[in-house]
N, CA, C and O of each residue as an XYZ file, in Angstrom:
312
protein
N      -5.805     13.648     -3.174
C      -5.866     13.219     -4.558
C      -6.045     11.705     -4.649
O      -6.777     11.227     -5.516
N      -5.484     11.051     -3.899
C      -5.298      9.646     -4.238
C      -6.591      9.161     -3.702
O      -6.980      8.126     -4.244
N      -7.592      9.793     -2.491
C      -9.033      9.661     -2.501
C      -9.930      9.634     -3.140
O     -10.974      8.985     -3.077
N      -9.492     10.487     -3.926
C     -10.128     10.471     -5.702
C     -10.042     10.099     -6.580
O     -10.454     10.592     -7.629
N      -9.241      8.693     -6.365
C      -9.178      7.623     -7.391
C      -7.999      7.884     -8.386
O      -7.861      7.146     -9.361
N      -7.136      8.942     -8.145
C      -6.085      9.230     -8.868
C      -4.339      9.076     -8.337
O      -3.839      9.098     -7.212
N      -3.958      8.975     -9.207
C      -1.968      7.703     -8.806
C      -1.244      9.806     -8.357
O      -1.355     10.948     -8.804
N      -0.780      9.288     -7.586
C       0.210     10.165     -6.902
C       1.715      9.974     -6.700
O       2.184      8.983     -6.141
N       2.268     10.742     -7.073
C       3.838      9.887     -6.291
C       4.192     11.426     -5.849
O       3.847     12.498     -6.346
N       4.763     11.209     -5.065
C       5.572     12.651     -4.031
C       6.629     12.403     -3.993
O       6.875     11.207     -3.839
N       7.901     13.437     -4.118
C       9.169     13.431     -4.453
C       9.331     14.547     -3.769
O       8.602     15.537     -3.826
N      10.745     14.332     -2.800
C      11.336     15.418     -2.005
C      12.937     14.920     -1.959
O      13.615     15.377     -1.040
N      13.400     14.248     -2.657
C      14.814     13.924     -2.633
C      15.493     14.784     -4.438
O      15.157     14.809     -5.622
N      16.503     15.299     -3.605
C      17.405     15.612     -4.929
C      16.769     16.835     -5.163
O      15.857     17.100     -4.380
N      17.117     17.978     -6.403
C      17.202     19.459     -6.359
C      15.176     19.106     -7.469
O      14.725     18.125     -8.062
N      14.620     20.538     -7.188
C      13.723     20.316     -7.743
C      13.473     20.239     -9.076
O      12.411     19.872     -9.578
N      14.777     20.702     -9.835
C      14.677     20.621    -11.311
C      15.179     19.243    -11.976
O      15.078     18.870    -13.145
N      15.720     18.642    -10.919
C      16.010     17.164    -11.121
C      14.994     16.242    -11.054
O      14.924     15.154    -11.625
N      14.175     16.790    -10.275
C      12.631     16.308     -9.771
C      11.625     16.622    -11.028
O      10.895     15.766    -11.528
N      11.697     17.883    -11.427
C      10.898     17.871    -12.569
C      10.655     17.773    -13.795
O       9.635     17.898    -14.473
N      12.590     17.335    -14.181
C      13.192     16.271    -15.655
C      12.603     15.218    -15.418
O      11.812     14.864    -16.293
N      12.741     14.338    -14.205
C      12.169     13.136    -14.467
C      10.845     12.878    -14.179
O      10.536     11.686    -14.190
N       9.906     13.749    -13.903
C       8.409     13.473    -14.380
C       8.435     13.394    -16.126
O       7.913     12.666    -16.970
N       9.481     14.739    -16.139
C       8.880     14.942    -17.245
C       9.393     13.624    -18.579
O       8.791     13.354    -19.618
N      10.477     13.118    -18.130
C      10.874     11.862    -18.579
C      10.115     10.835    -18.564
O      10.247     10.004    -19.462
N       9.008     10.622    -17.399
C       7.971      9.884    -16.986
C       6.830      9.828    -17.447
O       5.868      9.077    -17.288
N       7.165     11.210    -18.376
C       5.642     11.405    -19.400
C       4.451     11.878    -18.318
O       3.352     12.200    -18.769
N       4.654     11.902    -17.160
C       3.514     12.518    -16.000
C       2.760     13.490    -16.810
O       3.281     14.488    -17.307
N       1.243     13.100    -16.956
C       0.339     13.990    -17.053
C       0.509     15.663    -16.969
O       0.570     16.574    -17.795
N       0.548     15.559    -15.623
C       0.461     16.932    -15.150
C       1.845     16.592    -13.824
O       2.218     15.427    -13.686
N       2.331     17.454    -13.160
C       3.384     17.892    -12.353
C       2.933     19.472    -11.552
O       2.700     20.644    -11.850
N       2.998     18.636    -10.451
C       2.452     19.904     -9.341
C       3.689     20.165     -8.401
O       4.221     19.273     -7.741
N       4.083     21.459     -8.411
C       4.860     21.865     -7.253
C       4.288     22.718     -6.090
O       4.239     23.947     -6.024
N       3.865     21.796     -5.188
C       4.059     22.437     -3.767
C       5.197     22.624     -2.839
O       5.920     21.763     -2.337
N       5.224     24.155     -2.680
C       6.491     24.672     -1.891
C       6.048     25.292     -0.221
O       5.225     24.739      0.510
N       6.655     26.280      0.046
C       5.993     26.822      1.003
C       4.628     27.992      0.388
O       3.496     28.018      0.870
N       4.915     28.505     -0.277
C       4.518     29.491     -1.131
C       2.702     29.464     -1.117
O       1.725     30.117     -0.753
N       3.206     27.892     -1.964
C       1.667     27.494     -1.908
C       1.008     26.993     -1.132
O      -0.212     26.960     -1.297
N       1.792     26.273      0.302
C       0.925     26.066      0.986
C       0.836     27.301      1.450
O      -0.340     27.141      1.776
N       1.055     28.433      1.778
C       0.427     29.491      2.300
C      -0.650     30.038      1.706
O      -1.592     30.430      2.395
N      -0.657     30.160      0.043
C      -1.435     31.018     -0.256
C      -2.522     29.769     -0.861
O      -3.385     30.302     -1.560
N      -2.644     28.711     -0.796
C      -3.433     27.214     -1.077
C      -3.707     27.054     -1.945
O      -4.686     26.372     -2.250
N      -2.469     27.980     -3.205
C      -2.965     27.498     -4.528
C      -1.454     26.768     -4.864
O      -0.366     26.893     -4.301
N      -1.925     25.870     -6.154
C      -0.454     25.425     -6.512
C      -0.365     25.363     -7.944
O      -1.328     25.373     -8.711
N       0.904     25.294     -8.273
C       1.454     25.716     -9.849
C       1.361     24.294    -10.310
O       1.725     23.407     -9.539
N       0.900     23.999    -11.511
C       0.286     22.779    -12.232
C       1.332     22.904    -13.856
O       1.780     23.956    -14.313
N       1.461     21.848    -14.311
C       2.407     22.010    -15.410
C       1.891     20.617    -16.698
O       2.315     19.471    -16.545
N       1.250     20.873    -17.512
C       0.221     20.053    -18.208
C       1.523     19.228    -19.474
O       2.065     19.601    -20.514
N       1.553     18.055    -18.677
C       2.425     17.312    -19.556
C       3.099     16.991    -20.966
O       4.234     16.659    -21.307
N       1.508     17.314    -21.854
C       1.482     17.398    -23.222
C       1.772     18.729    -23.779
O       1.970     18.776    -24.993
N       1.843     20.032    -22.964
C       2.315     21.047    -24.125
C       3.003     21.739    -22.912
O       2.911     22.920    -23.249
N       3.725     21.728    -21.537
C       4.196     22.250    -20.509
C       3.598     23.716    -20.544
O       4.380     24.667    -20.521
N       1.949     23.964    -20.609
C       1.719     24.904    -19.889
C       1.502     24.722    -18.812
O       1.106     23.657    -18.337
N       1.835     26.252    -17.928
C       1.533     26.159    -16.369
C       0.388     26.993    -15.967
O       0.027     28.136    -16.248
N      -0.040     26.097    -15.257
C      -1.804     26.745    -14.039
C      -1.536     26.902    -12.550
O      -1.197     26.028    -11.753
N      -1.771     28.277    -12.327
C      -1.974     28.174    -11.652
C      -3.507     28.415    -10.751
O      -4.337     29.309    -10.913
N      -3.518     27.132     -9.651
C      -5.113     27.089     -8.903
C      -5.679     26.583     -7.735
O      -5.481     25.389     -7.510
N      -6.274     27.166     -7.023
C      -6.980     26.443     -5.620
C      -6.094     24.645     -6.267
O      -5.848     24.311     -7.426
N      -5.814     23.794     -4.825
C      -5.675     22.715     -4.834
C      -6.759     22.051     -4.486
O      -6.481     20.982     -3.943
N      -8.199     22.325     -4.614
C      -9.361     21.719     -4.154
C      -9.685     21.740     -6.041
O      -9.825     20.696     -6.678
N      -9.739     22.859     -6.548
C     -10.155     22.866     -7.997
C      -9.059     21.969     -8.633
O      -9.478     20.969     -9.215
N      -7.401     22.224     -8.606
C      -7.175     21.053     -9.262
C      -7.970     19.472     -8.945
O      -8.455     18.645     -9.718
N      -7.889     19.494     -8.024
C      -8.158     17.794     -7.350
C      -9.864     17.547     -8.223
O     -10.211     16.436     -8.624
N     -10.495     18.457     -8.335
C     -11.800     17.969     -9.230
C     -11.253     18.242    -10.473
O     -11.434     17.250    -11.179
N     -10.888     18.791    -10.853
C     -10.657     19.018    -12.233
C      -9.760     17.217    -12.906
O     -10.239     16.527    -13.805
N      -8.542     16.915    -12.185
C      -8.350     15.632    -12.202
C      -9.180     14.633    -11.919
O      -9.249     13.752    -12.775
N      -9.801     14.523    -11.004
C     -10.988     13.803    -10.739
C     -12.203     13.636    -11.870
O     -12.756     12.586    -12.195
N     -12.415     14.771    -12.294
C     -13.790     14.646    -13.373
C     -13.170     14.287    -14.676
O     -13.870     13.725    -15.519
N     -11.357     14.683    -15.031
C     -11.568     14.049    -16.013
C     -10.683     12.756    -16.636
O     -10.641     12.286    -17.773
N      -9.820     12.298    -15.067
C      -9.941     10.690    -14.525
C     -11.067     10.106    -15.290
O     -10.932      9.638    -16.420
N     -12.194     10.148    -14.628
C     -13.946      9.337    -14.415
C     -14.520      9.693    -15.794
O     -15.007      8.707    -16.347
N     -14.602     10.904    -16.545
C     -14.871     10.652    -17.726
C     -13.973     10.086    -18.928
O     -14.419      9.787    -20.036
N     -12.993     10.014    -18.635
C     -11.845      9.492    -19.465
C     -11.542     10.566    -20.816
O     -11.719     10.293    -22.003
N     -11.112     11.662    -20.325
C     -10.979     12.638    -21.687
C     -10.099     13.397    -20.834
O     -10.050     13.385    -19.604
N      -9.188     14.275    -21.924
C      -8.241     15.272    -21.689
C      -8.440     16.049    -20.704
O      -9.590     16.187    -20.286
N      -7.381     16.724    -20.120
C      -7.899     17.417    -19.412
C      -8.090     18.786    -19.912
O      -7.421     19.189    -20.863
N      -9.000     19.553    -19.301
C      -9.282     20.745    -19.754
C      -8.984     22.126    -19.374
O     -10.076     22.682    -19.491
N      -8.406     22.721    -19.110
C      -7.522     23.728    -18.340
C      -8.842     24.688    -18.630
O      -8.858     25.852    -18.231
């Protein structure tokens, strides 16, 4: 992700729902949880900042999907 011109931060300290109050305190865009789960099956659960729906999708399709709409500068589009 961060190859693609987009801000990352990775968090593995403290319980994961503690982890995902304070994105969400952080106003973070979007919030991705990778577990084991998903790295097995190589998709991951996506959580869209402005109305907390969740996606799930290939982590190659998220990473363009952020990417294209990074570079065009518009919402993202689920």
């Amino acid at each position: 992700m961060r190859g693609r011109g987009l801000r990352v931060e990775i968090s593995r300290e403290r319980s994961l729902g503690s982890r995902i109050r304070a994105a969400r305190q952080q106003r973070a865009a979007v919030v991705v949880v990778v577990g084991d789960q998903e790295v097995e099956t190589g998709n991951v659960q996506a959580t869209d900042g402005r109305d907390n729906t969740r996606h799930s999708l290939p982590v190659d399709a998220l990473g363009d999907l952020l990417a294209e709409a990074h570079r065009e500068r518009v919402a993202l589009q689920w």
